[in-house]
N, C-alpha and C positions, 0 to 999 in steps of 0.2 A: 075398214081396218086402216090402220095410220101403215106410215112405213117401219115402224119402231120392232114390230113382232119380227116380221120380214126380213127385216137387219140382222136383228138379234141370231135368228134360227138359221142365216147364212153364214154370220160368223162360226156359232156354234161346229157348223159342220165343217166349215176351214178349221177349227183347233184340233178337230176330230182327225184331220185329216192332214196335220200340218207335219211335214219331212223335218227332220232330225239336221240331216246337212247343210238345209239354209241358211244364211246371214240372216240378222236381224232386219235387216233393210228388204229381201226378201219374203222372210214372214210376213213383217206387216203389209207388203203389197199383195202377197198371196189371201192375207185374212180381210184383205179390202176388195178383192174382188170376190173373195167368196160372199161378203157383205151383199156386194154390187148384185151376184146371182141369185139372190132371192128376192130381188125385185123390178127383176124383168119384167115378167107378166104385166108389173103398171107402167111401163115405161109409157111417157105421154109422146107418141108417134103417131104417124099417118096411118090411119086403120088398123091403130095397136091400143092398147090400156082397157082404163075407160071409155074409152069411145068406140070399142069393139070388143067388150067381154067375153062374150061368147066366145070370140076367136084367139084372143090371147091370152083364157082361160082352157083351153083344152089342150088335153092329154096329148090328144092327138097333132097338133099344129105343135106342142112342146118340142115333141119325139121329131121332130125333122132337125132342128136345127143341133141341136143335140147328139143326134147321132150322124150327122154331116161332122161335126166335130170330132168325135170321137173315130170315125172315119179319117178322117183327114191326118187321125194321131197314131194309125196304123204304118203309112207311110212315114210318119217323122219321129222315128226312137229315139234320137239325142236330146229333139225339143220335149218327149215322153218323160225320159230321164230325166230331164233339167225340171221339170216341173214336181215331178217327186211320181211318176209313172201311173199307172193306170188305177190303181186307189185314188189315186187325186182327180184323175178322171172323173172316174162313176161319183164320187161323192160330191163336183163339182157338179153335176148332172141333179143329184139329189136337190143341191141348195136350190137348182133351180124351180125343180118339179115341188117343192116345199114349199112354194109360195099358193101351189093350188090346192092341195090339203088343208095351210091354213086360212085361207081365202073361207073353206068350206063351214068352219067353226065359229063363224061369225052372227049370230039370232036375227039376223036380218030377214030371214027367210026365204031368200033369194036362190041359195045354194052356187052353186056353179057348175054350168052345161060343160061338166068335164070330158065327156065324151061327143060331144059335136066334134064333126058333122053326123057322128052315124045313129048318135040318139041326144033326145030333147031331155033326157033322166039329170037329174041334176044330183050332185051331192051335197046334202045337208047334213051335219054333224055339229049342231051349236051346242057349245060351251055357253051354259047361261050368262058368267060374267062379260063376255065377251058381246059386247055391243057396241053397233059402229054411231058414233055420235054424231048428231045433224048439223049443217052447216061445215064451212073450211075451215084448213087449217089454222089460216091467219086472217085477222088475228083468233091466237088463241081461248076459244072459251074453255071455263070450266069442264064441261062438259069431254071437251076433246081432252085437255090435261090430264082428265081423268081417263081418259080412254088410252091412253099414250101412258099412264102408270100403269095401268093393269095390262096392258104388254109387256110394260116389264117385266113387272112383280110373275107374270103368267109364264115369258119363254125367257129371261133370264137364267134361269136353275139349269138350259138347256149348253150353254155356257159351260157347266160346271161337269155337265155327263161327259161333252164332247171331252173336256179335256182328262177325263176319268177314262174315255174311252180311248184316249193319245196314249196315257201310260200306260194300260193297257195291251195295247197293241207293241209299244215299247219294250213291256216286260215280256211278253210272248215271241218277239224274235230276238231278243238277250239269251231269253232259254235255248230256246230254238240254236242258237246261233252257239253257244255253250256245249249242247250237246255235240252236235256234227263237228265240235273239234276236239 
């Protein structure tokens, strides 16, 4: 999988997710790191990415750093606040953990040891269009170009929910917030 799905589906959940009271300058660093968080898991580090799948594909190894954070956001409620509080949390947690779902959708048949260390079961759920194209990025072939539209054209539309699912939530504490006065 290119980085382009990944992008896309962390965005997606930053717009999902994106506070009302932010400055513009705000949003778009908030929807750049939600960007950022769904492509951890490949980060090219020492015994991280690819070069240790197994390990920085799992559930398990996800859930530490993650809830160390989410931890650490118990003790600091103004930095909570300022971020837009604990929705922006969990869902900043999701972008990340979304990169191992769609990791799994990929026909390569590899799946991913989502549950290492405690089991070798891999999750496999391919999406037939979804094929990872051989050889690097760059330069770019055919082959990848085409692999890099079809994440679009595939998580794209995710984009459009998150922000179906802003208003959403928008219009439900308007009401909310209408009644109780």
């Amino acid at each position: 999988m290119t980085q382009m799905g990944h992008l896309i589906t962390g965005t997606a959940l930053g717009v999902a997710s994106l506070p009302r009271q932010h400055s513009r300058g705000a949003q778009a660093l908030h929807l750049i790191i939600f960007a950022i968080l769904g492509t951890i898991p490949d980060w090219s580090l020492h015994n991280w990415g690819h070069e240790r799948y197994y390990f920085s594909h799992s559930l398990f190894v996800s859930l530490v750093p993650i809830a160390a954070t989410l931890f650490l956001f118990l003790f600091l409620p103004d930095a909570r606040r300022k971020i837009g509080g604990w929705p922006v949390l969990f869902t900043a947690a999701l972008a990340w953990l979304s990169h191992l779902l769609l990791d799994s959708f990929y026909n390569h048949g590899y799946g991913i040891a989502i549950f290492w260390p405690y089991s070798e079961a891999r999750l496999i759920l391919p999406i037939p269009w979804l094929a990872v194209a051989p050889g690097s990025a760059f330069p770019p072939t055919p082959a990848k170009l085409r692999e890099v539209f079809l994440e679009l054209a595939t998580f794209s539309p995710l984009i459009v929910l998150g922000w179906m699912a802003r208003r959403g939530w928008i219009f439900l504490r308007t009401r909310k917030a209408a009644r109780e006065s």
